[in-house]
C-alpha positions in Angstrom: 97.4 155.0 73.9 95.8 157.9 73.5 98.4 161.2 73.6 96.0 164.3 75.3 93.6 162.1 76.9 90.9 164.2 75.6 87.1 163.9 74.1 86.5 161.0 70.9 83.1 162.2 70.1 81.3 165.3 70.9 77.4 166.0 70.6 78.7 169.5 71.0 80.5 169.7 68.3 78.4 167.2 66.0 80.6 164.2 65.9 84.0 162.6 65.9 86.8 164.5 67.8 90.4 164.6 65.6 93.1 163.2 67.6 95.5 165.2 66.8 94.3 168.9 67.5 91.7 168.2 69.6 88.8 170.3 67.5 86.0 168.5 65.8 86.9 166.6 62.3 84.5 169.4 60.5 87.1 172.0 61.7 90.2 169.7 61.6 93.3 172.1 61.4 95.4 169.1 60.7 94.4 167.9 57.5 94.8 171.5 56.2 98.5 171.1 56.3 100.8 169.7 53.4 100.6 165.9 53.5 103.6 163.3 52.7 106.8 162.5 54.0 108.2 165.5 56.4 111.6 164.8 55.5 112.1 168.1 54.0 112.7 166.8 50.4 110.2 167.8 47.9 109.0 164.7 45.5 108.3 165.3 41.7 106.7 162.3 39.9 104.1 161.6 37.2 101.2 159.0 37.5 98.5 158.6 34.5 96.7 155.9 36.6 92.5 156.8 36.5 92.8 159.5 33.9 93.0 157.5 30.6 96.5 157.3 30.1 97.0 160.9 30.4 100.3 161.8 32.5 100.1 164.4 35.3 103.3 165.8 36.9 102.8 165.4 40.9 104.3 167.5 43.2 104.2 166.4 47.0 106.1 167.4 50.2 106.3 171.0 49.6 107.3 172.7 52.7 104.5 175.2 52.8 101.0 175.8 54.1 98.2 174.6 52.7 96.9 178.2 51.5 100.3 178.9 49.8 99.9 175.2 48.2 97.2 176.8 45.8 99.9 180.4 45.3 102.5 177.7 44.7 100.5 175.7 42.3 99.2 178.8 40.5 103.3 180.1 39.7 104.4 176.6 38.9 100.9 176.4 36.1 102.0 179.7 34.9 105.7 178.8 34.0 104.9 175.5 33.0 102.1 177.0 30.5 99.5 174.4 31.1 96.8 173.5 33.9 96.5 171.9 36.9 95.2 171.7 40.8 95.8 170.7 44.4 94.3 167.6 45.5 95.0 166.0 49.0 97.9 168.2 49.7 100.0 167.5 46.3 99.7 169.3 43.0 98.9 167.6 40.0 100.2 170.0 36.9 99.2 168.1 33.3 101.3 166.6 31.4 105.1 165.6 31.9 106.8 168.6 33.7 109.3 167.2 35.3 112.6 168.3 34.2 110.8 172.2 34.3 109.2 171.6 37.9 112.4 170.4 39.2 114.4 173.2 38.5 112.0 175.6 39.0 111.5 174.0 42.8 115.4 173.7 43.3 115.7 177.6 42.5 113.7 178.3 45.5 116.8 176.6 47.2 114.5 173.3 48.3 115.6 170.0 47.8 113.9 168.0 44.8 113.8 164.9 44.0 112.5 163.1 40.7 110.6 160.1 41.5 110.0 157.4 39.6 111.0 156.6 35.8 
């Protein structure tokens, strides 16, 4: 059931319509936002699956917008003293940060969790 009742796919705009804002998928306001859970708890856990058993500390469910995401990601690099990015609204900071990510996260008075192992 569709919620606004409005356009799928424009020739106007050059394709599919997002169902969510309304605008065309090229200028999609929606997926610029923070993805995950909105639960207001902030996620920290590590993966090393595709990247040769290397371990990246992952960071999702920051209650920001995406253009802070990269300012957030940038201060958390910095204190961490290593590298890292913002892929599909989570950061990925190398190696395992956890323990510093946490309470660097919980000082800015959000609530952190430590997921996985």
């Amino acid at each position: 059931m569709s919620r606004g009742g409005g356009a799928v796919y424009s020739t106007r705009f050059g394709g599919a319509m997002c169902p969510e804002c309304g605008k065309a998928l090229i200028g999609c306001i929606c997926k610029q936002l923070s993805r995950g859970p909105n639960d207001g708890i902030v996620r920290v856990s590590r993966e090393t699956k595709g990247r040769k058993g290397k371990g990246v500390t992952i960071v999702t469910g920051a209650p920001v917008e995406a253009s802070e995401l990269a300012k957030l990601c940038k201060e958390l690099k910095r204190r961490c003293g290593c590298g890292g990015t913002v892929k599909d609204g989570a950061i990925e900071i190398q190696g395992d940060q956890r323990d510093i990510l946490v309470s660097l996260l919980e000082a800015k008075g959000w609530t952190v969790k430590r997921v996985g192992g």
